[in-house]
C-alpha positions in Angstrom: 93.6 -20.9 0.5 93.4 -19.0 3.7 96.1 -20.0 5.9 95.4 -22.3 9.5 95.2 -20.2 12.6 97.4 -21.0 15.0 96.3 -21.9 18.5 99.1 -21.8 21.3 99.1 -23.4 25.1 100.3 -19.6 26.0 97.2 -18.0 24.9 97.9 -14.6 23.7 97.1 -13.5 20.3 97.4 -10.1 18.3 93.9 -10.1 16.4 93.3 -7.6 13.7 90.4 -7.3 11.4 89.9 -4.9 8.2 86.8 -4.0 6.9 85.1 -4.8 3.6 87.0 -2.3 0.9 86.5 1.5 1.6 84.1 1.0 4.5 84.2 2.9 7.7 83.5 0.5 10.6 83.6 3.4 13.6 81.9 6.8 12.1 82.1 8.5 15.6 82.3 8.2 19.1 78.9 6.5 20.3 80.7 3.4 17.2 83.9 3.4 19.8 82.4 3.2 22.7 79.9 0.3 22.0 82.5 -1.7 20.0 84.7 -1.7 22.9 81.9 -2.1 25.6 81.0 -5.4 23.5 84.6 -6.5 23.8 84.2 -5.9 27.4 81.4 -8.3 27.8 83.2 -10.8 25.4 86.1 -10.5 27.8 83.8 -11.0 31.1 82.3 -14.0 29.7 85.2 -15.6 27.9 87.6 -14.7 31.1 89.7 -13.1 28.2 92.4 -10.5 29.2 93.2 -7.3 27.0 96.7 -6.0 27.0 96.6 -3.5 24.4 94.2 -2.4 21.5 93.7 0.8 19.0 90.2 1.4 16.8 91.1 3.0 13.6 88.5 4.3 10.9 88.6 0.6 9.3 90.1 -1.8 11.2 91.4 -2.5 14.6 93.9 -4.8 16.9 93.7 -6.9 20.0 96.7 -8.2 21.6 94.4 -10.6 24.3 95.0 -13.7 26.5 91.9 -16.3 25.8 91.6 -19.9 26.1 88.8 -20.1 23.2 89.6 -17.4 20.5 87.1 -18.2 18.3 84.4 -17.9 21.0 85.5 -14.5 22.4 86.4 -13.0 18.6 82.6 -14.2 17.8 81.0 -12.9 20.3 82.1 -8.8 19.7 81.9 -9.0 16.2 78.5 -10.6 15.5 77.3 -8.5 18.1 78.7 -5.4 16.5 77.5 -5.8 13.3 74.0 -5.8 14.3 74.2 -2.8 16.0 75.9 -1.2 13.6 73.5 -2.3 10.7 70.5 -1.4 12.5 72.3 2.0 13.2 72.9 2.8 9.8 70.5 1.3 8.1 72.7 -1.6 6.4 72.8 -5.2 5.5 75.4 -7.6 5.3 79.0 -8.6 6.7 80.7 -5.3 7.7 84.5 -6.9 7.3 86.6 -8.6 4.5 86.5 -12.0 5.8 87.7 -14.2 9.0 90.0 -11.9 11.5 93.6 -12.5 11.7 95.4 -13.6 14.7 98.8 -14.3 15.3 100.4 -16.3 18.3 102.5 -14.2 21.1 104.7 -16.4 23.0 107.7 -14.5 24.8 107.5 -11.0 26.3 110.1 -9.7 23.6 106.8 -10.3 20.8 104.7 -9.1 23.5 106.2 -5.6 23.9 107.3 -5.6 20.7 103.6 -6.4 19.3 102.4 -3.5 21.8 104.6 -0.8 20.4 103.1 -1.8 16.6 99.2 -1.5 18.0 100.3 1.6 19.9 102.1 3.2 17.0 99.4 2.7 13.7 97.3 6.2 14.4 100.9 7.7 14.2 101.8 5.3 10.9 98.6 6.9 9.6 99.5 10.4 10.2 96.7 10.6 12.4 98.5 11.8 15.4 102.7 12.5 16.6 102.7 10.8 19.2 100.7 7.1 20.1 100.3 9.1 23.7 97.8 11.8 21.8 95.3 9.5 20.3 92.2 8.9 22.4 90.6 5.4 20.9 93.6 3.2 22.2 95.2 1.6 25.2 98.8 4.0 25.0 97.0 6.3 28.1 96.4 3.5 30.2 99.3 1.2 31.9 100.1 4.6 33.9 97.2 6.4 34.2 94.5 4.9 35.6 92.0 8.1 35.0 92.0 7.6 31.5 88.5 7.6 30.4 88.8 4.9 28.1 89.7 2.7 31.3 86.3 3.0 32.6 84.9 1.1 29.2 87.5 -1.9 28.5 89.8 -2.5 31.3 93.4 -3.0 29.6 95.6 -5.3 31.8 98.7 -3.4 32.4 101.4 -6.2 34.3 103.5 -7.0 31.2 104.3 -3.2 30.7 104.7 -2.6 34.1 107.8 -6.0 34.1 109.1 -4.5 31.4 109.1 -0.6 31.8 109.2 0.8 35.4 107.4 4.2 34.7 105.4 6.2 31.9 108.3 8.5 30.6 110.5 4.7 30.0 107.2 3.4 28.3 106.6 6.4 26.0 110.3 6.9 25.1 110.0 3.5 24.0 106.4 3.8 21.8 108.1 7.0 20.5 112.2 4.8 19.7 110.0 2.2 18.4 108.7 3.6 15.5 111.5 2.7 12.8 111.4 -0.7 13.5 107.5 -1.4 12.9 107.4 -1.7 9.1 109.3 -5.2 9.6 106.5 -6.2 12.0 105.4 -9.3 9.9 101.0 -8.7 10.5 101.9 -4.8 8.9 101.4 -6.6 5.0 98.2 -7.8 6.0 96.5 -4.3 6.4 98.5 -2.4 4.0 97.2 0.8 2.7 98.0 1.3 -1.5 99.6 4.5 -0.4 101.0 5.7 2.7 99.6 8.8 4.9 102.8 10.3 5.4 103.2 10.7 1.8 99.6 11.6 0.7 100.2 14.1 4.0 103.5 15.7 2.6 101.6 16.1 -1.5 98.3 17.9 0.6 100.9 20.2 2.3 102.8 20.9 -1.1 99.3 21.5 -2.5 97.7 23.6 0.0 101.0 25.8 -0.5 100.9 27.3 2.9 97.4 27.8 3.2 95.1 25.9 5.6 92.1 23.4 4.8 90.1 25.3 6.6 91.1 28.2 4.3 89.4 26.7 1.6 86.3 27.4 0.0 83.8 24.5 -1.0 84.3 24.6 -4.5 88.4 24.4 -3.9 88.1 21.9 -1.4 86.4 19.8 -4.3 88.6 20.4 -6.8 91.8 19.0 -4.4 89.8 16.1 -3.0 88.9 15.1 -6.9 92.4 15.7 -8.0 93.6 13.3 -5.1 91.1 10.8 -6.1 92.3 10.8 -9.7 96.1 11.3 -9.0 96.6 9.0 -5.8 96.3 5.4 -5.3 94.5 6.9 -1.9 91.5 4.8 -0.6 88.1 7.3 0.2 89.0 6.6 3.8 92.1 7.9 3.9 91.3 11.0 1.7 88.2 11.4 4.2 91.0 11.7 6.5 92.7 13.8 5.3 90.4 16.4 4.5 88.4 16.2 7.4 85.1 15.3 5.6 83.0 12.5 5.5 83.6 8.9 3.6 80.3 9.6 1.4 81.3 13.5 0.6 84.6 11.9 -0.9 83.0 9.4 -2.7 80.3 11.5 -4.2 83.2 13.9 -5.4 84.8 11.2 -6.5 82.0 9.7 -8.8 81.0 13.1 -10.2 78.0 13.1 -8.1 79.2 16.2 -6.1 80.9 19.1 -8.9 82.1 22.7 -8.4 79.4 24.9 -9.0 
């Protein structure tokens, strides 16, 4: 039985949403930008406020302040979905279900829910530093020429209380990092495997040598050996290797061989 949201007088909710299994719900940039333009628009007209947010390949997280959750949630997704299916030719509900939300009420779980949005690209290996990845809100609360900024306008008062400058706020994304695998919404999205380990067995595998190194019929061999070996989703092998979802699947199925 799915569990009853919980709807608070304070109005600010972490909201996080997965997609259906192994499917990539942002292929490239022009998939960013319109997701968050329609979250935009859902923010206008449902006088929500966005105080932080990251798009990863499969999911993403809101931490927002609306009065009607349902509404403004509704409104980005459905309208999403279309334009992704009529994009890419596809049918059907893109995620695995109703999103998740989960109540904010003191500015402790505000910051603290901040740092764990911030933080997942690095959690998925993706980047070193929450500062370095381009599709969330860690480059602007003190920068306002992020270009991200000109597309969904992140409110940045609560950061600004709580950290007086942008070297006190990144030491912080960067300190809080240990603590994030106690963040209670983490076991909702968890991966089979983690990227940092997948990461350290590529390394030990590529033995010094670079991806880009590798010739086709190599690169299929290691992506096949991970799919057999790993408990790694397509997604995050796609990631890994730097290749499409489909290539890794097709490998993965015997559809694509070594010639």
């Amino acid at each position: 039985m799915r569990k009853k949201r919980v709807i608070t007088d304070v109005g600010i909710y972490h909201i996080y949403q997965q997609a259906n299994s192994r499917v990539i719900i942002f292929y490239d940039d022009e998939d960013r930008i319109q997701f968050l333009s329609l979250i935009a628009e859902s923010a206008r007209i449902n006088g929500a406020v966005i105080y932080a947010y990251v798009l990863m390949d499969n999911h993403w997280h809101l931490l927002v302040n609306v009065k009607d959750l349902t509404s403004f949630v509704k409104r980005y997704l459905m309208s999403y979905v279309r334009w992704y299916n009529r994009k890419y030719s596809k049918r059907g509900n893109l995620c695995n279900g109703p999103y998740s939300s989960s109540p904010k009420s003191t500015i402790q779980k505000i910051i603290t829910c901040i740092g764990y949005i911030l933080n997942n690209p690095v959690k998925a290996g993706m980047v070193s530093q929450p500062i370095h990845y381009k599709w969330s809100s860690a480059n602007q609360y003190f920068n306002n020429d992020s270009k991200s900024s000109n597309i969904l306008y992140v409110d940045d008062t609560i950061v600004k209380i709580y950290f007086s400058n942008y070297i006190e706020f990144s030491e912080y994304l960067l300190n809080s990092q240990l603590d994030l695998n106690d963040f209670r919404e983490e076991k909702d999205l968890e991966m089979p495997v983690k990227y940092s380990d997948l990461s350290k067995s590529l390394l030990e595998l590529l033995n010094n040598k670079s991806l880009y190194e590798l010739t086709r019929n190599e690169l299929i061999v290691m992506i096949k050996k991970f799919c057999n070996e790993t408990r790694a989703t397509y997604i995050q092998v796609a990631s890994l290797f730097h290749v499409s979802y489909t290539f890794v699947r097709d490998v993965a199925k015997g559809r694509i061989n070594p010639e």
